[in-house]
TIVO-726807 format. One record per atom (N, C-alpha, C, O): residue in three letters; atom name; y, x, z. Coordinates in steps of 0.02 Angstrom, whole numbers, plus 32768, in hexadecimal, padded with zeros to 4 digits. Layout:
N
<residu:Ala | atome:CA | north:Y | east:X | up:Z>
...
//
This chain:
83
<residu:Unk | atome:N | north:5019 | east:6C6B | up:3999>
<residu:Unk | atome:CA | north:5028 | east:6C90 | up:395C>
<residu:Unk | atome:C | north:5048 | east:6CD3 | up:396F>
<residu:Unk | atome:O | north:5071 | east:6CD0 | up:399E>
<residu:Unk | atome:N | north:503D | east:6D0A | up:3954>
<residu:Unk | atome:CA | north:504B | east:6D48 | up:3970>
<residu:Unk | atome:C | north:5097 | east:6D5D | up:3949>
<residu:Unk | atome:O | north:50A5 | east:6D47 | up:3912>
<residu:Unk | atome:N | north:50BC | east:6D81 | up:3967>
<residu:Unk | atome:CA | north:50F5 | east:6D88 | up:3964>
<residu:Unk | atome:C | north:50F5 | east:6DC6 | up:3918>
<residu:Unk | atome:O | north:50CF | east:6DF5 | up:390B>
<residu:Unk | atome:N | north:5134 | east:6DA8 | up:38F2>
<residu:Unk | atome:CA | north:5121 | east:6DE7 | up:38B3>
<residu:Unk | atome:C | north:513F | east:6E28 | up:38D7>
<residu:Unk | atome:O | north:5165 | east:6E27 | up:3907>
<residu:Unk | atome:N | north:5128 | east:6E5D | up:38B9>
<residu:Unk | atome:CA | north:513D | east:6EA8 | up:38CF>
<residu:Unk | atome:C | north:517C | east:6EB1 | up:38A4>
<residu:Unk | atome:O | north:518E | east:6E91 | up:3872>
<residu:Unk | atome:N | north:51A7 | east:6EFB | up:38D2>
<residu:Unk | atome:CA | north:51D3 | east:6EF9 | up:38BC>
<residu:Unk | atome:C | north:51E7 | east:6F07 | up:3871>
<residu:Unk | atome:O | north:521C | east:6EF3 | up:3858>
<residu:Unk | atome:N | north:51AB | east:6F37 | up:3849>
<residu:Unk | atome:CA | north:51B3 | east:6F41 | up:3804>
<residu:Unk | atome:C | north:5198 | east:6F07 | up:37E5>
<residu:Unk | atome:O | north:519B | east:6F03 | up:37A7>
<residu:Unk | atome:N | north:517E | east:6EDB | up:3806>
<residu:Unk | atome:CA | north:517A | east:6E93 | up:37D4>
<residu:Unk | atome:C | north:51B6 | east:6E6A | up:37B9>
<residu:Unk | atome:O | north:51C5 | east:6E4B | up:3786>
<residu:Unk | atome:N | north:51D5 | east:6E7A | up:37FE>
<residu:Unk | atome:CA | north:5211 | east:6E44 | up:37F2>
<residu:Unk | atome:C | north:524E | east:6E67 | up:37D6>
<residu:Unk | atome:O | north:527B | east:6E45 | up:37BC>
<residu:Unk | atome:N | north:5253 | east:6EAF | up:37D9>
<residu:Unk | atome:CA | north:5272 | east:6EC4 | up:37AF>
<residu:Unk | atome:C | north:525F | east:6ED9 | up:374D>
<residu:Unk | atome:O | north:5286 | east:6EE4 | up:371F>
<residu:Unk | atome:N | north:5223 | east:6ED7 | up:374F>
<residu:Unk | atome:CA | north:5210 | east:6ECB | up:3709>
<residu:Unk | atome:C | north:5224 | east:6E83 | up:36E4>
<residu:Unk | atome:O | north:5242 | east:6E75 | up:36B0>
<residu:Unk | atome:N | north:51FE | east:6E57 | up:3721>
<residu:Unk | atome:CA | north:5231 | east:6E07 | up:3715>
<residu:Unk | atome:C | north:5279 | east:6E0B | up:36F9>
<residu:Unk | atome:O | north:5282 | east:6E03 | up:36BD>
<residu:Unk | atome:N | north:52A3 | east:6E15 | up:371D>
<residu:Unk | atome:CA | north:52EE | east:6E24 | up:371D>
<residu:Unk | atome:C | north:5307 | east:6E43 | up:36CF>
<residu:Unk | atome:O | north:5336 | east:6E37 | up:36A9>
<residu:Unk | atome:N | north:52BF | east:6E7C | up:36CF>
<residu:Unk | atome:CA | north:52F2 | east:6EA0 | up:3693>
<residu:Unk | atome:C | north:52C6 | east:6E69 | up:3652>
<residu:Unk | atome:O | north:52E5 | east:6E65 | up:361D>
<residu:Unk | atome:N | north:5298 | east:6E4E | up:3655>
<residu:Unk | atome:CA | north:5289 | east:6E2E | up:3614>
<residu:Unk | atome:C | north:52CA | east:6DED | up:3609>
<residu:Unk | atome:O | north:52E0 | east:6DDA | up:35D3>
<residu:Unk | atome:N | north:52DB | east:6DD8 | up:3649>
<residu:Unk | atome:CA | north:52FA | east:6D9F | up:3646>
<residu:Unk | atome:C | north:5348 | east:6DA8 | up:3625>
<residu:Unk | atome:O | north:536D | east:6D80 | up:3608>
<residu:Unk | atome:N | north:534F | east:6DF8 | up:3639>
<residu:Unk | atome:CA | north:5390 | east:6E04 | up:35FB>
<residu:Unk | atome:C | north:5386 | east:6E10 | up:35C3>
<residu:Unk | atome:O | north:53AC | east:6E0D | up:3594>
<residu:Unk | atome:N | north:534D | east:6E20 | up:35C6>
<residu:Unk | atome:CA | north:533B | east:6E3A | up:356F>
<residu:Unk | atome:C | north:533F | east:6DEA | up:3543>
<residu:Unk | atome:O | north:5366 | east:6DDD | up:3515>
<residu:Unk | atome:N | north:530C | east:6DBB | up:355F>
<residu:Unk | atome:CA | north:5319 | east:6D83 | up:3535>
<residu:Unk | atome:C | north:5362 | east:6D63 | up:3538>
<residu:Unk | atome:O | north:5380 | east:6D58 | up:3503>
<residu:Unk | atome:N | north:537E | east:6D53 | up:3576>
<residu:Unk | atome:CA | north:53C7 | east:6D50 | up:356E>
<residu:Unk | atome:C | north:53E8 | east:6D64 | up:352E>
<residu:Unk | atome:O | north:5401 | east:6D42 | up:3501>
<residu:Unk | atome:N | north:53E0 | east:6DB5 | up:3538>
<residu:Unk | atome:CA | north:5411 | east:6DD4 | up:34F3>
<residu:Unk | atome:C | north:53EA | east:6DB6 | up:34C0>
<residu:Unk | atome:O | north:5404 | east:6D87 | up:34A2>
<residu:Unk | atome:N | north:539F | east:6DCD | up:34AD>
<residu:Unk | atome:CA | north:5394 | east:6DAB | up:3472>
<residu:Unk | atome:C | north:5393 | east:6D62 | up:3469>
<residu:Unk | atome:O | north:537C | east:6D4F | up:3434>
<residu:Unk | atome:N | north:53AD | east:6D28 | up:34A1>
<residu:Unk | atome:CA | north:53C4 | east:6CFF | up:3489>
<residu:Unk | atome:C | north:5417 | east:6CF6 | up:345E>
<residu:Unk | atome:O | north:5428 | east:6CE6 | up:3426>
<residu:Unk | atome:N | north:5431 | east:6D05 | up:348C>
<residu:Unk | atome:CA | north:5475 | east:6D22 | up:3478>
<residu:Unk | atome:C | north:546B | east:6D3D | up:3432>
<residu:Unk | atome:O | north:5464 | east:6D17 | up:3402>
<residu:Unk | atome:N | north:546B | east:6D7E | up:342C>
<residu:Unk | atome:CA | north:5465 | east:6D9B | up:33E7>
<residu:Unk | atome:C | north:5451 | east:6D69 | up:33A9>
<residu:Unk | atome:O | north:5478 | east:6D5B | up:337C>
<residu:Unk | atome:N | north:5409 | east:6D4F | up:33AC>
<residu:Unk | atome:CA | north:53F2 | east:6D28 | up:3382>
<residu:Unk | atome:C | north:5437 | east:6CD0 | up:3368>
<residu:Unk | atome:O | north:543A | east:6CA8 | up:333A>
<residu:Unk | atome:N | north:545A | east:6CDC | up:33A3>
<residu:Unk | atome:CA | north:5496 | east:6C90 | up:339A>
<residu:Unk | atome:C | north:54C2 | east:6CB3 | up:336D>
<residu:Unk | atome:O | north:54D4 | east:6C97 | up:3339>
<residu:Unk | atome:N | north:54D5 | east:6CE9 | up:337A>
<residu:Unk | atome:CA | north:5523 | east:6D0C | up:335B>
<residu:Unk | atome:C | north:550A | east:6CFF | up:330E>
<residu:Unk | atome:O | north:5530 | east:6CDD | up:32EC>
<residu:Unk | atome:N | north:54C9 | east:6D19 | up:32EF>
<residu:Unk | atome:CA | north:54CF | east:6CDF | up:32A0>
<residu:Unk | atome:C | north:54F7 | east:6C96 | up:329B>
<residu:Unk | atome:O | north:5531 | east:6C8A | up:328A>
<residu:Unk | atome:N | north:54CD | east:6C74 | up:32AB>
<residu:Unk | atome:CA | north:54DD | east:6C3A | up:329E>
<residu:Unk | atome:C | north:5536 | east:6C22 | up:32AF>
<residu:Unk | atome:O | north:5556 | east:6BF7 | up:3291>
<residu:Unk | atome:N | north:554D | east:6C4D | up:32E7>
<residu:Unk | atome:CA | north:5592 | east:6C51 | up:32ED>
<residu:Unk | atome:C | north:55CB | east:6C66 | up:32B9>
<residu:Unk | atome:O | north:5605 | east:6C54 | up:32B1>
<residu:Unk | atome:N | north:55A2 | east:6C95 | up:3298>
<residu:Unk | atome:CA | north:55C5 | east:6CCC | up:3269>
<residu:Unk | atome:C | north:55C6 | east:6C94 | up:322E>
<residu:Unk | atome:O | north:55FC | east:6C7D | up:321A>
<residu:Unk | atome:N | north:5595 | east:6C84 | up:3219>
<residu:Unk | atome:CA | north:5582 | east:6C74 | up:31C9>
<residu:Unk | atome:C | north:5582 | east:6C1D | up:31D7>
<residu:Unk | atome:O | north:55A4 | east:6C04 | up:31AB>
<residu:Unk | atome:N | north:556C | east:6BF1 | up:31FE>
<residu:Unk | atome:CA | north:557F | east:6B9B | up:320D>
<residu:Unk | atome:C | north:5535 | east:6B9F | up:3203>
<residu:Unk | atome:O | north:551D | east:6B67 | up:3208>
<residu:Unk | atome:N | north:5502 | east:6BD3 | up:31F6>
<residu:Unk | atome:CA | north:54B0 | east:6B9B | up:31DD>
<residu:Unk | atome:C | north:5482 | east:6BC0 | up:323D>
<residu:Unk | atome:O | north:548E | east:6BEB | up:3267>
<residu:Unk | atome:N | north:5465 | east:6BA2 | up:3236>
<residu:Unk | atome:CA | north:5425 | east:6B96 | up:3267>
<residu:Unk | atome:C | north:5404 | east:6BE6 | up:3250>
<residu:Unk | atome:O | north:540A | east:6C0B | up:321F>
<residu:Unk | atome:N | north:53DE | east:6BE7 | up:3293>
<residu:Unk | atome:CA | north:53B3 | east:6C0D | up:3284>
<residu:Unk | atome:C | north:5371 | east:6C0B | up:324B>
<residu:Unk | atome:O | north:5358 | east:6C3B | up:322D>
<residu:Unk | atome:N | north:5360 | east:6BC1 | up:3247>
<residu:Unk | atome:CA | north:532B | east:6BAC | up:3218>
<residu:Unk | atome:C | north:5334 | east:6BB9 | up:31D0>
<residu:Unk | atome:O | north:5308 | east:6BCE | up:31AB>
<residu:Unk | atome:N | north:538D | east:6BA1 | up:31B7>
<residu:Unk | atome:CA | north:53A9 | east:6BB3 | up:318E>
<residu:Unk | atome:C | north:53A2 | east:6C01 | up:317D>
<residu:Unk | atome:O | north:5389 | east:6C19 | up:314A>
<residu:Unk | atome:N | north:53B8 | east:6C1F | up:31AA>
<residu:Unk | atome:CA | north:53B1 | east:6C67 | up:31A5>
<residu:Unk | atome:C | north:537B | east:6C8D | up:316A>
<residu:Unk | atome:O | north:5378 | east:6CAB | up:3134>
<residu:Unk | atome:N | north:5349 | east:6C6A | up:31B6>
<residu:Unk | atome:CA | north:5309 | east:6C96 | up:3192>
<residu:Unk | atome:C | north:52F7 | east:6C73 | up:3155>
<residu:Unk | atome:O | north:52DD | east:6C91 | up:3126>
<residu:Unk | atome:N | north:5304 | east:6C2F | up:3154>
<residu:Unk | atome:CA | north:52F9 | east:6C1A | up:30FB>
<residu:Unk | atome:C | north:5311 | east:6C37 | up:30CA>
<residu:Unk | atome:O | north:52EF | east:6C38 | up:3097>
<residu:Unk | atome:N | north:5350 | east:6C56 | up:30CA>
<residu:Unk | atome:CA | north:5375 | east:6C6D | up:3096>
<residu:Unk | atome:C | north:534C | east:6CC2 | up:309B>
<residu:Unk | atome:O | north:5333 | east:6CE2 | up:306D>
<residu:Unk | atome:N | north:5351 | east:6CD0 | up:30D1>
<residu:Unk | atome:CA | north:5323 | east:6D23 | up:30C4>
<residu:Unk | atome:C | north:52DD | east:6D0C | up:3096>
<residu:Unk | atome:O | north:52D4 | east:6D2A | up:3061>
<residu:Unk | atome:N | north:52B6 | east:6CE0 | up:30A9>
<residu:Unk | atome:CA | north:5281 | east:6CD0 | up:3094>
<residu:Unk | atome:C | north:52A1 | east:6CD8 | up:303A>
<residu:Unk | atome:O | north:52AC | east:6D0B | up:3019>
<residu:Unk | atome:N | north:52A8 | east:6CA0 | up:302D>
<residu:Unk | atome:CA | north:52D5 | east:6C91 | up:2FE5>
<residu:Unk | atome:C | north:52E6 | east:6CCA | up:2FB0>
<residu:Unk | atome:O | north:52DA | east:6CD2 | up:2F74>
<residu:Unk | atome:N | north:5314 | east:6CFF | up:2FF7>
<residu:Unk | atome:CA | north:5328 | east:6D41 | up:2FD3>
<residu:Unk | atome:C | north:52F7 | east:6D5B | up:2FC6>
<residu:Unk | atome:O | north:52F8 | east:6D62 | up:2F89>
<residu:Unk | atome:N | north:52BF | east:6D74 | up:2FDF>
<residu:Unk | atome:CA | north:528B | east:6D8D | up:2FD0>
<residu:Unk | atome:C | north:5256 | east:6D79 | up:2FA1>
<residu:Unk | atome:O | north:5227 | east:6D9B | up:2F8C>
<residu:Unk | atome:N | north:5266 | east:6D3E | up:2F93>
<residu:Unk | atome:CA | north:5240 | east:6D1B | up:2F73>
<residu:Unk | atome:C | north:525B | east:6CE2 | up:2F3B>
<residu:Unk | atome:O | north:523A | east:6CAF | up:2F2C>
<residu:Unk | atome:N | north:529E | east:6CF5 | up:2F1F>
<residu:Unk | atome:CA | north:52B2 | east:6CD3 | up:2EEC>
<residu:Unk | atome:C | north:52A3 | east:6C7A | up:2ECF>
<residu:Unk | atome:O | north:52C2 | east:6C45 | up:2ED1>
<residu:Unk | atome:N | north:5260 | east:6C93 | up:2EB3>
<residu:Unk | atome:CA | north:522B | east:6C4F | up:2E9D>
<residu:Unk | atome:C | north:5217 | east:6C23 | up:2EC5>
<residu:Unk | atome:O | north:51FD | east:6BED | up:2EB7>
<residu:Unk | atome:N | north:5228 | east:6C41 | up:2F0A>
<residu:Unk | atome:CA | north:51DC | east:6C1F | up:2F27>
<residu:Unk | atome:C | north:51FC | east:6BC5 | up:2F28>
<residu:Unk | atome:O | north:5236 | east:6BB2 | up:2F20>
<residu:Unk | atome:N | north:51D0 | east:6BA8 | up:2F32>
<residu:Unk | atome:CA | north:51C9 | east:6B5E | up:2F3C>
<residu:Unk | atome:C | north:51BF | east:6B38 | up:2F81>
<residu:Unk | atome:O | north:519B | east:6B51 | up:2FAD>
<residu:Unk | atome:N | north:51DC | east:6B03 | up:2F8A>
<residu:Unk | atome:CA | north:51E4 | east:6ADB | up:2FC5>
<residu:Unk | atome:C | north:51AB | east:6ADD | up:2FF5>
<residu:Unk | atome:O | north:51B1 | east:6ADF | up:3032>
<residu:Unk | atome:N | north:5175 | east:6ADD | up:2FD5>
<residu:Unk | atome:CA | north:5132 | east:6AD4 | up:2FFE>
<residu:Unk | atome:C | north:5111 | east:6B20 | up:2FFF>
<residu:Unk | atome:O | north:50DF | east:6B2A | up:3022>
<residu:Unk | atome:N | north:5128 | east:6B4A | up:2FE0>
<residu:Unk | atome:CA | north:5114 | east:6B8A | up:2FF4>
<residu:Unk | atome:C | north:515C | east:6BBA | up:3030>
<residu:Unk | atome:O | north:5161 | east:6BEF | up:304F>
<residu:Unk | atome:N | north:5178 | east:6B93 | up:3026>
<residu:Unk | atome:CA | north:51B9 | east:6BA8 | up:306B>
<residu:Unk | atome:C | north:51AB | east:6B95 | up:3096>
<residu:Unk | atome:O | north:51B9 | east:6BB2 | up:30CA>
<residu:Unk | atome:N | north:5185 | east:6B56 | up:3095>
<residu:Unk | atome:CA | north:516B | east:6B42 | up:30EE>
<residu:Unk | atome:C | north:5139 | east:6B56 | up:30FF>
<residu:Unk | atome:O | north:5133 | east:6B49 | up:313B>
<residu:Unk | atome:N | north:50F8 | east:6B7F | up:30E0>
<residu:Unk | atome:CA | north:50C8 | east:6BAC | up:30D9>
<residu:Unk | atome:C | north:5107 | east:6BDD | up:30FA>
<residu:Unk | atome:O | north:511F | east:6BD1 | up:3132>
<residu:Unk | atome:N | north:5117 | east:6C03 | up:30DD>
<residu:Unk | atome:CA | north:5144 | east:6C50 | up:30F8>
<residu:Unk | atome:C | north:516C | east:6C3B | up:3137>
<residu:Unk | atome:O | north:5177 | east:6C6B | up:315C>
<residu:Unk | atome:N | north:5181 | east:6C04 | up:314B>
<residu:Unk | atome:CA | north:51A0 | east:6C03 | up:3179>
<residu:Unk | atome:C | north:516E | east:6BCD | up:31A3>
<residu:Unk | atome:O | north:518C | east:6BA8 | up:31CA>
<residu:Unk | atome:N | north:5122 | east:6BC3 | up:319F>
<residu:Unk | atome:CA | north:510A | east:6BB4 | up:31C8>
<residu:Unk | atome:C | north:5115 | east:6B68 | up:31E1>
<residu:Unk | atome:O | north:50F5 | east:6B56 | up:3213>
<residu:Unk | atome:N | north:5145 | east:6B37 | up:31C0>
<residu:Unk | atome:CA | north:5174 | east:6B00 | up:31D6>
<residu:Unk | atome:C | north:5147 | east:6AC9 | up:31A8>
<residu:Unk | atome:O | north:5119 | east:6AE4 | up:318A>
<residu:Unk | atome:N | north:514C | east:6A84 | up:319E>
<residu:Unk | atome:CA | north:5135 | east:6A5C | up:3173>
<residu:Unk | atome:C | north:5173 | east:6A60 | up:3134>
<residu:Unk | atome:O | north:51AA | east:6A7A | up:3136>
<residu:Unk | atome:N | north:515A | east:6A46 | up:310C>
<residu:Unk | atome:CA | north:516A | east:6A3F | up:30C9>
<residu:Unk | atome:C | north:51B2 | east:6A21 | up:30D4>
<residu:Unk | atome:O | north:51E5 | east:6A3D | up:30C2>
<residu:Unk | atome:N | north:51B1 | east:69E2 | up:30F6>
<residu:Unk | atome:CA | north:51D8 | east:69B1 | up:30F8>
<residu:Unk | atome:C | north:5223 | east:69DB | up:3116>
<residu:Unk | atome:O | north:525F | east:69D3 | up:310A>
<residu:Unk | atome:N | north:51F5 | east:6A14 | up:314A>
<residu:Unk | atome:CA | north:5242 | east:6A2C | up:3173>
<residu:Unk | atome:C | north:5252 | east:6A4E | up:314F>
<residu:Unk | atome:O | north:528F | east:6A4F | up:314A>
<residu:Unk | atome:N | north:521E | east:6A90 | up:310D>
<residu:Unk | atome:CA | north:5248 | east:6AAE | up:30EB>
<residu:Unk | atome:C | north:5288 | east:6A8C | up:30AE>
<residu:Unk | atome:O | north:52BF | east:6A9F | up:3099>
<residu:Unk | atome:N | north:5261 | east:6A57 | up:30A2>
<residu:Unk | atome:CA | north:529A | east:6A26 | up:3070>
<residu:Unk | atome:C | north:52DA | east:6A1B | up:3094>
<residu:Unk | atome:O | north:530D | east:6A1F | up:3072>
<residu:Unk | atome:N | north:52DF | east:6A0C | up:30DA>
<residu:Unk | atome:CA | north:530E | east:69F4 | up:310E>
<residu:Unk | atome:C | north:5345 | east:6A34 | up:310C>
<residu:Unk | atome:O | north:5382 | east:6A34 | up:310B>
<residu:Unk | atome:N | north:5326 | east:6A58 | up:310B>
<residu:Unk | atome:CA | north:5344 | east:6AC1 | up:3123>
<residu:Unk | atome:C | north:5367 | east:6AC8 | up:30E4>
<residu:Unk | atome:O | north:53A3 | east:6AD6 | up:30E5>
<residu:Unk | atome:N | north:5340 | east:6ABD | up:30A0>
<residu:Unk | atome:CA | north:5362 | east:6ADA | up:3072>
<residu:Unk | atome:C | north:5396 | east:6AAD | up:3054>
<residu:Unk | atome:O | north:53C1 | east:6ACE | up:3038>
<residu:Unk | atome:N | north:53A3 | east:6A63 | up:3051>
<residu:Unk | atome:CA | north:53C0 | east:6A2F | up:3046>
<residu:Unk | atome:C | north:5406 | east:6A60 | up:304F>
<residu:Unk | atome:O | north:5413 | east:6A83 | up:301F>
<residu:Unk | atome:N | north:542B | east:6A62 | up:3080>
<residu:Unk | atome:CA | north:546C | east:6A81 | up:30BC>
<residu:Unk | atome:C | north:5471 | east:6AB0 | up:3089>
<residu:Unk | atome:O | north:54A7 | east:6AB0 | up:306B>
<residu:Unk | atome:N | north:5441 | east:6ADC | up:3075>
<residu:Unk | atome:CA | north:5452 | east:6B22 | up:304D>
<residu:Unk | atome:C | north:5470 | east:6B18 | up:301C>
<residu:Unk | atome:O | north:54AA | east:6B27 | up:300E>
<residu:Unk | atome:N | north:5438 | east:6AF3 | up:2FEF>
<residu:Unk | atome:CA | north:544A | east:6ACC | up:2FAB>
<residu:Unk | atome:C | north:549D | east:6AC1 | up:2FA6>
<residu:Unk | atome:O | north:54C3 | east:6ADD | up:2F7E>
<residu:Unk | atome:N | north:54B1 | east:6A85 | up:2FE7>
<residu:Unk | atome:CA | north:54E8 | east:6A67 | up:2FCB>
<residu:Unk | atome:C | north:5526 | east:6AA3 | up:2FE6>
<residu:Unk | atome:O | north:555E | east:6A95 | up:2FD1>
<residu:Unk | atome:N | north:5522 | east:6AD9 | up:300B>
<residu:Unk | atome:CA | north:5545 | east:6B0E | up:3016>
<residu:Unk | atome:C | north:5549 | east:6B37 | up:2FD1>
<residu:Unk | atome:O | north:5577 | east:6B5E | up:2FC7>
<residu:Unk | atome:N | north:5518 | east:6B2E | up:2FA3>
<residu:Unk | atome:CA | north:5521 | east:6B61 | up:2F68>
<residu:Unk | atome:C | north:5503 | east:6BA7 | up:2F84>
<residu:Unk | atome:O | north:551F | east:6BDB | up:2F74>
<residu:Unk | atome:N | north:54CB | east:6BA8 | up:2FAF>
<residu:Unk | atome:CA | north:54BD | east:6BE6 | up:2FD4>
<residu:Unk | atome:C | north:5477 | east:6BD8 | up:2FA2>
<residu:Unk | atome:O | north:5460 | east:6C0F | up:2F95>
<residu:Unk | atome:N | north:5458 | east:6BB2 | up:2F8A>
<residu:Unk | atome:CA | north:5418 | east:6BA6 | up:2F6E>
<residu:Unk | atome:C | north:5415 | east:6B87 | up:2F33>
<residu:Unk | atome:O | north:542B | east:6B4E | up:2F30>
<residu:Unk | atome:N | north:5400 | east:6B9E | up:2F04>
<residu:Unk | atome:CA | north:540B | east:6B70 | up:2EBE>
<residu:Unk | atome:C | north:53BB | east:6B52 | up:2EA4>
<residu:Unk | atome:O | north:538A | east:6B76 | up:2EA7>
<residu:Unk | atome:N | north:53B8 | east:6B21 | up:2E91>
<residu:Unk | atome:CA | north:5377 | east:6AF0 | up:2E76>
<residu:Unk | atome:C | north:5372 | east:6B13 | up:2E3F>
<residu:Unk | atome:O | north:5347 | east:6B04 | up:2E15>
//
């Protein structure tokens, strides 16, 4: 197997901080506020979308039905989501 060159492994290096930070970055939510990232984007979803319904949130967030019911349950009983 041939050895990587030196701008490989330094392109390596710098992606590997980039996801680092954007792992990092992406945690400091859930630190700040107590919800998940999943939470997160449900409630943006929500904001944007007032009406929308259980089975069209897991459509927007791509997730099954069952996990969007799971996601918004937590909201609900926080008073962050109203039925």
């Amino acid at each position: 197997m041939p050895k990587p060159s030196q701008d490989a492994l330094k392109t390596f290096r710098t992606l590997r901080r980039v996801s680092q930070a954007l792992r990092l970055d992406t945690r400091k939510p859930s630190i700040d506020t107590g919800l998940g990232k999943a939470q997160l984007h449900a409630l943006s979803v929500i904001h944007q979308q007032p009406d929308i319904g259980t089975g069209d949130l897991a459509k927007a967030m791509e997730v099954q039905p069952s996990t969007a019911s799971n996601l918004v349950k937590p909201l609900i009983a926080k008073g962050l989501v109203e039925v």
